[in-house]
C-alpha atoms as a printed R data frame, in Angstrom:
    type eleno elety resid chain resno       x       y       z
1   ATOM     1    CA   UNK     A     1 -22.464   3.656 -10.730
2   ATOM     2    CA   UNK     A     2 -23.576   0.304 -12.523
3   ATOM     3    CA   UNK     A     3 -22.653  -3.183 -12.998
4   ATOM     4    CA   UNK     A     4 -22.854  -5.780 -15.994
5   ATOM     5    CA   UNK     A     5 -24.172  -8.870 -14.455
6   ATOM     6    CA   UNK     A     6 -23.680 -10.977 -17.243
7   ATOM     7    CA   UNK     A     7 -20.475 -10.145 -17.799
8   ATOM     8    CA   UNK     A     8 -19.816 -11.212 -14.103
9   ATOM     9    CA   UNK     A     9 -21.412 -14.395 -14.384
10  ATOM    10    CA   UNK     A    10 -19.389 -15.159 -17.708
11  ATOM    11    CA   UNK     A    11 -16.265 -14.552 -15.352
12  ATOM    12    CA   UNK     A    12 -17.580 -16.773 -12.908
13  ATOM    13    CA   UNK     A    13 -18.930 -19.537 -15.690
14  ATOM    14    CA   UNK     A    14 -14.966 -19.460 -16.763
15  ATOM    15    CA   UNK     A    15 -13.249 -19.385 -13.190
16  ATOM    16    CA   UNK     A    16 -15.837 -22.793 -12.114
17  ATOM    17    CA   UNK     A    17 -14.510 -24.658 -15.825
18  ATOM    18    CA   UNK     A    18 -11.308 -24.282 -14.689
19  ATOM    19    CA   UNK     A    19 -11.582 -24.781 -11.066
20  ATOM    20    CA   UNK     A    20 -13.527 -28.227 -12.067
21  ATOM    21    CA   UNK     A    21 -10.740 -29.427 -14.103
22  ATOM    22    CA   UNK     A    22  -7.592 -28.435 -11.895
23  ATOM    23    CA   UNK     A    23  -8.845 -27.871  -8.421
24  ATOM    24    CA   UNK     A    24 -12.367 -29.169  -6.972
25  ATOM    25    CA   UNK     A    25 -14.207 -31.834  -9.151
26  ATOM    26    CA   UNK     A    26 -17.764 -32.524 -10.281
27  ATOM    27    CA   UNK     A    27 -17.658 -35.295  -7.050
28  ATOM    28    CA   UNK     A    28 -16.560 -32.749  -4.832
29  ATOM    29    CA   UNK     A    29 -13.043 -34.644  -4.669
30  ATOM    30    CA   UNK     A    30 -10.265 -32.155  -4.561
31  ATOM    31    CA   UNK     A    31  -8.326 -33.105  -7.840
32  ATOM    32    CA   UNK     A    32  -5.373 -30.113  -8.125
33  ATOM    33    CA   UNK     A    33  -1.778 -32.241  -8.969
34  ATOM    34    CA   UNK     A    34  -0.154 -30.823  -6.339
35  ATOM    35    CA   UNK     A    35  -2.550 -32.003  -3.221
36  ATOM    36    CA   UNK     A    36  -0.771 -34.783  -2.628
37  ATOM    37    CA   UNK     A    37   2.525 -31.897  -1.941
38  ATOM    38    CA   UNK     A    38   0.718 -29.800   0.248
39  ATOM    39    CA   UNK     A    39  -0.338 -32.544   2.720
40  ATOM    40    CA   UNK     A    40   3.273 -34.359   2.967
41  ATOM    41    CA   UNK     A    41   4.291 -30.431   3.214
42  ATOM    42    CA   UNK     A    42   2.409 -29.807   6.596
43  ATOM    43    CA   UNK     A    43   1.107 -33.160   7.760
44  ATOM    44    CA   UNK     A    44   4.614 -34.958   7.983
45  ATOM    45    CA   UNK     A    45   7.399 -33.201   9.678
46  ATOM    46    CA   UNK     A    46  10.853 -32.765   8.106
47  ATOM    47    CA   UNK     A    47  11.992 -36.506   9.389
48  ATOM    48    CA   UNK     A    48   8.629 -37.754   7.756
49  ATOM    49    CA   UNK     A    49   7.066 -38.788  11.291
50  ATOM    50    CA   UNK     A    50   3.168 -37.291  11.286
51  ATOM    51    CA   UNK     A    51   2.061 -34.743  13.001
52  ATOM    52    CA   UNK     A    52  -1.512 -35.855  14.380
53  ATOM    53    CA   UNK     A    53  -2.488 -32.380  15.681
54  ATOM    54    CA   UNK     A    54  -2.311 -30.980  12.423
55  ATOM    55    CA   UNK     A    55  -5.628 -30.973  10.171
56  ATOM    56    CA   UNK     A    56  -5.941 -29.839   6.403
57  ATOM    57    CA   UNK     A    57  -8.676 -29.476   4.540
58  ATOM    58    CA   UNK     A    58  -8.212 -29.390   0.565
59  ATOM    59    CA   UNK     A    59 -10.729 -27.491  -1.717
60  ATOM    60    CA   UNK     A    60 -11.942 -24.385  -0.660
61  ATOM    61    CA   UNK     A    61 -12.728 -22.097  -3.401
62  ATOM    62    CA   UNK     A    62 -13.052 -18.274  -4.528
63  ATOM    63    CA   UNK     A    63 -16.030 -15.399  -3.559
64  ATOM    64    CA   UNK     A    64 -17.505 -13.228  -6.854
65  ATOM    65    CA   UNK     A    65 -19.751 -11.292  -5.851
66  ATOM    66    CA   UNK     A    66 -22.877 -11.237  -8.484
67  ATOM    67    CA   UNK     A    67 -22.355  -7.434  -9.390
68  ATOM    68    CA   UNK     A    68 -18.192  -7.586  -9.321
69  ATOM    69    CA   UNK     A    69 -17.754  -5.846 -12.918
70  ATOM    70    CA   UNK     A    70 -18.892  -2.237 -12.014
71  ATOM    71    CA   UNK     A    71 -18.497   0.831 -13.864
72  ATOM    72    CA   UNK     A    72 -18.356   4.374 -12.630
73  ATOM    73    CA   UNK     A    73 -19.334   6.875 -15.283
74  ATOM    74    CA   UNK     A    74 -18.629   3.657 -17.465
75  ATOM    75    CA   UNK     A    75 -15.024   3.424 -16.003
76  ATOM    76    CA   UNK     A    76 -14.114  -0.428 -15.087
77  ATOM    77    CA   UNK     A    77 -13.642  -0.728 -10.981
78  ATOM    78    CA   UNK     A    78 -13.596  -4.926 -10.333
79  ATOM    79    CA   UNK     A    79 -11.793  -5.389  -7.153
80  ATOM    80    CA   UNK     A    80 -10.130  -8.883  -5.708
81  ATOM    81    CA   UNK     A    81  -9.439  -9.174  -2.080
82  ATOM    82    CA   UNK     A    82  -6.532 -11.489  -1.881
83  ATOM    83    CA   UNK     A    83  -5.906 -13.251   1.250
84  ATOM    84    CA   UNK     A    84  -3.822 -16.071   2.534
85  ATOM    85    CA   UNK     A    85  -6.429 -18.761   3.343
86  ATOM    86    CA   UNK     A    86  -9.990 -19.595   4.905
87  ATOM    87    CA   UNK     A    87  -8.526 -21.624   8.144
88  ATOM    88    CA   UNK     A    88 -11.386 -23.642   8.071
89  ATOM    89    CA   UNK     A    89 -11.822 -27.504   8.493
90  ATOM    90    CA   UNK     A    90 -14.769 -27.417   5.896
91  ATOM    91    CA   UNK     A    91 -13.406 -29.205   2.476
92  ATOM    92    CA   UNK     A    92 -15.145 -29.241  -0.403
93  ATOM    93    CA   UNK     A    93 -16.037 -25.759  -1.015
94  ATOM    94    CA   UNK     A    94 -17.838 -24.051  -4.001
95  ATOM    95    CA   UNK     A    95 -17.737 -20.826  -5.969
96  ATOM    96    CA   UNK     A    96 -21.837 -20.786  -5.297
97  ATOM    97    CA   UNK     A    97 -21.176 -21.933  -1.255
98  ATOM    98    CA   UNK     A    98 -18.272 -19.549  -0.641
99  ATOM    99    CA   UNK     A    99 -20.392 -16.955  -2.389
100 ATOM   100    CA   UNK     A   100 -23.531 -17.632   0.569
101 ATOM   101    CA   UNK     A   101 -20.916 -17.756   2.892
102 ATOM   102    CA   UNK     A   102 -19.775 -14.017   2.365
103 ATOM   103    CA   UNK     A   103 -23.155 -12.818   1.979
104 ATOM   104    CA   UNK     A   104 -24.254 -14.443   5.179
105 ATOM   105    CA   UNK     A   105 -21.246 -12.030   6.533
106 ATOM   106    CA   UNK     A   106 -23.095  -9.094   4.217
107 ATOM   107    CA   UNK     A   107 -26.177  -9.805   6.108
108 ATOM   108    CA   UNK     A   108 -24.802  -9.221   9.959
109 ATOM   109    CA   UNK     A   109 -24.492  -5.382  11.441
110 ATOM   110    CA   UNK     A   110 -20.471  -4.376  11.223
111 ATOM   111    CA   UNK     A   111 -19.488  -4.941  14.791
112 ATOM   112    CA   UNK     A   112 -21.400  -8.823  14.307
113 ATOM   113    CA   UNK     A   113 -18.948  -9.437  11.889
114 ATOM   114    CA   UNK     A   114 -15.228 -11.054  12.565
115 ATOM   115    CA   UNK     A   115 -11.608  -8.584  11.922
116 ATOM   116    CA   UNK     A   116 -11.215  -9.699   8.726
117 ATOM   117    CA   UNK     A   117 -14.989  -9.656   7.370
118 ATOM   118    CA   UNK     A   118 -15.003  -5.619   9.123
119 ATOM   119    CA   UNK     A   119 -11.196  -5.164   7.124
120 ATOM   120    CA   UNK     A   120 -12.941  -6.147   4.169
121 ATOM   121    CA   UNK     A   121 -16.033  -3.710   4.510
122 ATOM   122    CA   UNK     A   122 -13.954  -1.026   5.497
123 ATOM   123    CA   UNK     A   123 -11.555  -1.410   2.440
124 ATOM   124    CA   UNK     A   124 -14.793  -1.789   0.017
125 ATOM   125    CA   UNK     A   125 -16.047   1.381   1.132
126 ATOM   126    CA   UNK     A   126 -12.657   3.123   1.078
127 ATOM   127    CA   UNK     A   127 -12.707   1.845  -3.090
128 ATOM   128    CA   UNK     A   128 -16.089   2.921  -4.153
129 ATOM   129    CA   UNK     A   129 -15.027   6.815  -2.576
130 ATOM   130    CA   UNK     A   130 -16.528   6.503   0.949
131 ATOM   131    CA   UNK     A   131 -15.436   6.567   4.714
132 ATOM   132    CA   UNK     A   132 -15.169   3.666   6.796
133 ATOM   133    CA   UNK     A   133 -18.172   3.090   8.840
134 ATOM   134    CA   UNK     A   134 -20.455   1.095  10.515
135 ATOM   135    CA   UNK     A   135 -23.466   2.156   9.449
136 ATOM   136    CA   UNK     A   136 -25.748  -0.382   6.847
137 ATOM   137    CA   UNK     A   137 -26.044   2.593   4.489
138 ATOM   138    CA   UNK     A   138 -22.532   3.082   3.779
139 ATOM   139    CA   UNK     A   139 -22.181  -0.479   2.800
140 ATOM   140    CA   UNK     A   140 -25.181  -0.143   0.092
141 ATOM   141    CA   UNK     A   141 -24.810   0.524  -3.658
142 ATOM   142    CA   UNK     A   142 -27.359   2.376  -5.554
143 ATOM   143    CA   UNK     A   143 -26.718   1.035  -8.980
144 ATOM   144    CA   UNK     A   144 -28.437   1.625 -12.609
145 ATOM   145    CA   UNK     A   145 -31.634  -0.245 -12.544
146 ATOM   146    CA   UNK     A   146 -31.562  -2.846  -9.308
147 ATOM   147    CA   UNK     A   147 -32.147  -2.509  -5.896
148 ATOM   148    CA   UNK     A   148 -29.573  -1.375  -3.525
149 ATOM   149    CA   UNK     A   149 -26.519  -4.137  -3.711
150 ATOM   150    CA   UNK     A   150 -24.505  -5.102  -1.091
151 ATOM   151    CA   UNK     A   151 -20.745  -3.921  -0.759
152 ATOM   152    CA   UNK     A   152 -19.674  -7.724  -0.337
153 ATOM   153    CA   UNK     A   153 -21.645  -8.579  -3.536
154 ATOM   154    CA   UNK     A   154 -19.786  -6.266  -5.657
155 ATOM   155    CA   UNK     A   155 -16.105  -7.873  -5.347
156 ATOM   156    CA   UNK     A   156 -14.204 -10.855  -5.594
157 ATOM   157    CA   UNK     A   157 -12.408 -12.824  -2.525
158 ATOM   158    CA   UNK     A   158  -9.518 -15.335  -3.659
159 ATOM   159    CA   UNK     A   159  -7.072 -16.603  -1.171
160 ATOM   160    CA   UNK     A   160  -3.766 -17.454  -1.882
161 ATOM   161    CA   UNK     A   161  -4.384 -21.123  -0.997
162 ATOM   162    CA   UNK     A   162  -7.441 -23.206  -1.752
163 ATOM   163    CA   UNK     A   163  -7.176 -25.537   1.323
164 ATOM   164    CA   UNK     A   164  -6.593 -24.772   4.473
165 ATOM   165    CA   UNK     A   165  -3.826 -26.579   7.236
166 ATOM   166    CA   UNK     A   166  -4.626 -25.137  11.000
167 ATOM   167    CA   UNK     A   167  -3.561 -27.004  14.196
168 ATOM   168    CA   UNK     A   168  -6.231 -29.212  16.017
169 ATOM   169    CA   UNK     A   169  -9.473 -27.416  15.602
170 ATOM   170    CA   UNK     A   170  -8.283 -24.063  15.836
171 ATOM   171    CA   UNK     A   171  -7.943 -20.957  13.056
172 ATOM   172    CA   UNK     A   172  -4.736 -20.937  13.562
173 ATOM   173    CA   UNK     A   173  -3.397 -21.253  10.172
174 ATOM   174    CA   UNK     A   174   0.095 -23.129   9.424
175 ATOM   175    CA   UNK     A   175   2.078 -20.730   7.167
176 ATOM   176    CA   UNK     A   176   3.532 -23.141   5.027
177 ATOM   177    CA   UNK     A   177   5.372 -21.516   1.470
178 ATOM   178    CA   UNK     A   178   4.932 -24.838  -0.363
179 ATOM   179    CA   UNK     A   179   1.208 -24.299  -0.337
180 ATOM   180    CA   UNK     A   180   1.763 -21.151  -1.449
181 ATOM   181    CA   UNK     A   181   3.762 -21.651  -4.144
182 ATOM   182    CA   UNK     A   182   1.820 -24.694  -5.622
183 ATOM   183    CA   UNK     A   183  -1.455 -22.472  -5.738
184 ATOM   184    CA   UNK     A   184   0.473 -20.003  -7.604
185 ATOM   185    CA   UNK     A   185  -1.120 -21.193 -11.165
186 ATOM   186    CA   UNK     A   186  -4.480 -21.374  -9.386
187 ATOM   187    CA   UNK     A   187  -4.242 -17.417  -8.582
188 ATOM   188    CA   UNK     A   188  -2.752 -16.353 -11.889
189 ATOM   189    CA   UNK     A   189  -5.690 -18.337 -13.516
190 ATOM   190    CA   UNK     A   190  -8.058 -16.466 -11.419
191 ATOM   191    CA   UNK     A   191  -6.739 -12.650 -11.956
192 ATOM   192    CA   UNK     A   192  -6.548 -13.480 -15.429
193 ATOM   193    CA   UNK     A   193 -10.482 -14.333 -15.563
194 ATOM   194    CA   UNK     A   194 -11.512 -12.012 -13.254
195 ATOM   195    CA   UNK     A   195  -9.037  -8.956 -14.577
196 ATOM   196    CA   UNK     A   196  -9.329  -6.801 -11.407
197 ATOM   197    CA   UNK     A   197  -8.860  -3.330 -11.238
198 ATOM   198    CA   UNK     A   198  -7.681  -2.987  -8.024
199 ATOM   199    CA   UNK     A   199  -6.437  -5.739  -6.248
200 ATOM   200    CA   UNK     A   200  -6.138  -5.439  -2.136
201 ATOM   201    CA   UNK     A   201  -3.635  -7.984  -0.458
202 ATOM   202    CA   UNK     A   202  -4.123  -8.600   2.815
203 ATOM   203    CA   UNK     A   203  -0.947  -9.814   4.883
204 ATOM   204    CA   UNK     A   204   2.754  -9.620   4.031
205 ATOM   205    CA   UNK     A   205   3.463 -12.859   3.269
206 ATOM   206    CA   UNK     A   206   0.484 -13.356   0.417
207 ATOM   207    CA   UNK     A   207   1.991  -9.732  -0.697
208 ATOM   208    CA   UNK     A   208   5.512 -11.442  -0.840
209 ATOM   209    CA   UNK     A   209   4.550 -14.397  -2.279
210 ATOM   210    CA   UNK     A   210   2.450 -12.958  -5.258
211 ATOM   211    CA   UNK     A   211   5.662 -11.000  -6.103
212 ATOM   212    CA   UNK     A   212   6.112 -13.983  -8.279
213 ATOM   213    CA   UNK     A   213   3.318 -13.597 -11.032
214 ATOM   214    CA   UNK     A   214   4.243  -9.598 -11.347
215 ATOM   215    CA   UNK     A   215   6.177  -8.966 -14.113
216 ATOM   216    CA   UNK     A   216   6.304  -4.794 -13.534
217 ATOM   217    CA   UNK     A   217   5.476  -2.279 -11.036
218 ATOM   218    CA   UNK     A   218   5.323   1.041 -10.001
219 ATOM   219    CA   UNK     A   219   5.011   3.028  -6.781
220 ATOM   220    CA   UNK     A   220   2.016   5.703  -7.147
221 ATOM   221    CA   UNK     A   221   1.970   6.428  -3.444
222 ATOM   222    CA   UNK     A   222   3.187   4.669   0.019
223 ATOM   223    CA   UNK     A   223   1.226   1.164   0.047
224 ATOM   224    CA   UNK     A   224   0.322   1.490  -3.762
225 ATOM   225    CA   UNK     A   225   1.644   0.614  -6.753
226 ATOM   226    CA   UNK     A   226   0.576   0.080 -10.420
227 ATOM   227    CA   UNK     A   227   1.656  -3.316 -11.714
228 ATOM   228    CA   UNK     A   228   1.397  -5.914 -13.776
229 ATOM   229    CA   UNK     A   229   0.351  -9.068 -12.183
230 ATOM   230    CA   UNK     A   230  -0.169 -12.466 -13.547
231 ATOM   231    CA   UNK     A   231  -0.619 -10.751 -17.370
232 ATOM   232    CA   UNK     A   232  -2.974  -8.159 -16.459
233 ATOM   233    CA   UNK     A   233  -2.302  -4.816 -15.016
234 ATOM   234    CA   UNK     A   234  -4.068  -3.683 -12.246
235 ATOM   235    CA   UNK     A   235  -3.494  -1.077  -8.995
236 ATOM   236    CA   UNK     A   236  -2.461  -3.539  -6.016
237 ATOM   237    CA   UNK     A   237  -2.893  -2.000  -2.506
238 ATOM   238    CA   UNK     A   238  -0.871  -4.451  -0.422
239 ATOM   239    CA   UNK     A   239  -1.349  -4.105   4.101
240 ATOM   240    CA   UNK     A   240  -1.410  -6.307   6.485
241 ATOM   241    CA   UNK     A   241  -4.443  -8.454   7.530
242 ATOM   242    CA   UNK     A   242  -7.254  -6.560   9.135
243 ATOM   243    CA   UNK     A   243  -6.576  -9.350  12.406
244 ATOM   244    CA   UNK     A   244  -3.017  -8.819  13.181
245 ATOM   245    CA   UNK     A   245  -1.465  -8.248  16.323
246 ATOM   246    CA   UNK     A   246  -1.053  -4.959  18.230
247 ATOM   247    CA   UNK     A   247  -0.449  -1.442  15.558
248 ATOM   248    CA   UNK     A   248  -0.781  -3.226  12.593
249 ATOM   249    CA   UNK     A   249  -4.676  -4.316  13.128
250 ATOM   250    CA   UNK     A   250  -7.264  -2.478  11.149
251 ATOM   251    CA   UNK     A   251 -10.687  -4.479  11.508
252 ATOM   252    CA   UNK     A   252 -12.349  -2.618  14.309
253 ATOM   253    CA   UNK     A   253 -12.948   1.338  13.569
254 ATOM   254    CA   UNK     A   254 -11.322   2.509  16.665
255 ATOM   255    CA   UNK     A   255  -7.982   2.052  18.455
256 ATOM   256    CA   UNK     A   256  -6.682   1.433  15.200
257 ATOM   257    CA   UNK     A   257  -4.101   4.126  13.840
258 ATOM   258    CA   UNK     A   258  -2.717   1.846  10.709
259 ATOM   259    CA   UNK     A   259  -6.669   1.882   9.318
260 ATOM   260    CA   UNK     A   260  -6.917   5.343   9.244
261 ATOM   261    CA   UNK     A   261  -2.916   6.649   8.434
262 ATOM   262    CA   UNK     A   262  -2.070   3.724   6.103
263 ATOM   263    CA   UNK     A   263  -5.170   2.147   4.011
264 ATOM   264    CA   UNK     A   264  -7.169   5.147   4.199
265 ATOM   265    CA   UNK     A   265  -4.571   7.030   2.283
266 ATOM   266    CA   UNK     A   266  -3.641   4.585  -0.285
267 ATOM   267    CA   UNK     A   267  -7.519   2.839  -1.278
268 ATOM   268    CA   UNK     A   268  -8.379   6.907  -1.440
269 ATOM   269    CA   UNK     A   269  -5.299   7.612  -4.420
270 ATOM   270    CA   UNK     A   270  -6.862   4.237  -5.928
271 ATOM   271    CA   UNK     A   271 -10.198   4.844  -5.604
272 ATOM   272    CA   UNK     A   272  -8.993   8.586  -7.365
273 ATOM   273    CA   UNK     A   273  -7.005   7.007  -9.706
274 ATOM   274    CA   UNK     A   274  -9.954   4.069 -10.927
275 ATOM   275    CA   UNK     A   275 -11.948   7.200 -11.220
276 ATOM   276    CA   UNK     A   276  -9.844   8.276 -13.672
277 ATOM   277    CA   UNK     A   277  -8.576  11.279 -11.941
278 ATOM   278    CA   UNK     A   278  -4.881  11.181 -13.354
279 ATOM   279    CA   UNK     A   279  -3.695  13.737 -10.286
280 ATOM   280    CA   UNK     A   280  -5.058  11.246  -7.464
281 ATOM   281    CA   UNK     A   281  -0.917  10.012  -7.322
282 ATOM   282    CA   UNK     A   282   0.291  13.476  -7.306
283 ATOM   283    CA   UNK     A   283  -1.633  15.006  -4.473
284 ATOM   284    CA   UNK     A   284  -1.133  11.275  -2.273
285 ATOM   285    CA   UNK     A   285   0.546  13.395   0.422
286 ATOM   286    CA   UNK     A   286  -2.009  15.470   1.290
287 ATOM   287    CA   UNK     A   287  -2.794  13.022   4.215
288 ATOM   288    CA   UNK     A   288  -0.071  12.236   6.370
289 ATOM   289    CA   UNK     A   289   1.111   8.459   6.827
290 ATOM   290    CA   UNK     A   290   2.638   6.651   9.194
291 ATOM   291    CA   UNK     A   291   4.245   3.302   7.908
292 ATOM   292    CA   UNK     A   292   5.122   1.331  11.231
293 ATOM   293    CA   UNK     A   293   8.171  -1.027  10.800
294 ATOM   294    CA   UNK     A   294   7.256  -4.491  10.454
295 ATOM   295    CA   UNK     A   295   9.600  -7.589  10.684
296 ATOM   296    CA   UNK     A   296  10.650  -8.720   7.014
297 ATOM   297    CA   UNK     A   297   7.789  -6.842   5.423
298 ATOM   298    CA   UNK     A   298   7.925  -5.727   1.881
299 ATOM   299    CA   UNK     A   299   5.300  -3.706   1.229
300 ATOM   300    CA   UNK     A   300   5.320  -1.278  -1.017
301 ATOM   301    CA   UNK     A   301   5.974   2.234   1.005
């Protein structure tokens, strides 16, 4: 395994130009055309009456990790993370600060870390052909010509929105579709710079919502499809988020079936199939799944 670092921080040269001119400015000043939306969206109520325990904070930008464009046996493997939001109250965030912020994460044993931060690990390790873990060696890459590189500096992180609504103080995040769909150009600007290989959505409703830049898809095994999305065609593995409730959580490594019987199975055919072992799909039932129902979802499987 390798990785072209300057190809990575070309990517990342070309996501911060166009972050600076539609999203977070050279003041720090959130400048995206559609901020003004989002707030009257979740800080005013229907009647337009405000809703003082409601805080947002506008700006929050993308993780690439340093060594995201890897090769195995010179095969591409870039993978994006897509999530819903940060749920933070911290505003003005950069690629370079979000990018200390995950390896901060990188930096803590697994069980340190919070659900989602342990989802992500797991699913990293699941991509690159290993078993979920807790142990720091499994979460090392040995690549061509550096020392070992951290799992968390080898992918991207975008969520779905760039700024954040919670209630009060809390994470609680306010699911709110208008945010959604107004940072719909920012997230088709970003796959099409960063041209993932894989992409791994985490949550239903960012699953549901990026339905909109896919243009074609098609099932290769229960919770994985190939498909085009926002112009560039890519595997998406779509679950729910490592921190939801009750069967369908997946951060911790035990007590959690839908880990093991769902995203096991499906980031193994991808990992397979980025490999480029064309009978990963065809051999996807070797391991049993079980797909527990949940309300509205549209996954694929």
């Amino acid at each position: 395994m390798a990785s072209d670092a300057s190809a990575t921080a070309g990517r990342v040269d070309k996501l911060r130009r166009y972050m600076t001119e539609q999203v977070l400015g050279p003041s720090g000043n959130c400048v995206c055309r559609k901020l003004g939306s989002c707030q009257r969206a979740v800080l005013f109520d229907g009647r337009g009456a405000p809703r003082p325990e409601v805080e947002f904070a506008a700006g929050q930008l993308s993780h690439v990790g340093r060594h995201y464009d890897l090769t195995l046996d010179g095969v591409p493997i870039r993978i994006l993370v897509i999530a819903m939001d940060t749920a933070r109250l911290r505003e003005s965030v950069t690629l370079e600060q979000r990018h200390a912020e995950v390896m901060e994460s990188a930096r803590l044993p697994f069980n340190s870390r919070n659900p989602h931060m342990q989802g992500v690990a797991s699913a990293l390790r699941l991509a690159v052909g290993r078993e979920p873990g807790s142990d720091r060696a499994g979460e090392l890459l040995h690549l061509d010509g550096v020392a070992p590189v951290h799992l968390f500096d080898a992918y991207a992180m975008a969520n779905m929105r760039l700024c954040s609504a919670t209630v009060g103080e809390t994470m609680k995040s306010l699911s709110n579709p208008t945010m959604s769909r107004n940072c719909l150009p920012h997230m088709a600007a970003t796959i099409k710079i960063l041209q993932p290989t894989l992409c791994i959505v985490q949550g239903v409703e960012v699953y549901k919502t990026i339905t909109a830049l896919t243009t074609s898809r098609r099932q290769l095994a229960p919770h994985l499809e190939q498909a085009r999305l926002a112009g560039v065609d890519t595997l998406v593995a779509a679950f729910t988020h490592p921190s939801a409730r009750g069967i369908h959580r997946w951060g911790r490594l035990t007590g959690v079936p839908y880990l093991y019987e769902t995203v096991v199975p499906a980031l193994w055919v991808a990992h397979r199939l980025m490999a480029g072992r064309s009978d990963a799909a065809g051999n996807a039932t070797v391991q049993q799944q079980r797909r527990p129902t949940v309300t509205n979802c549209q996954l694929p499987g």
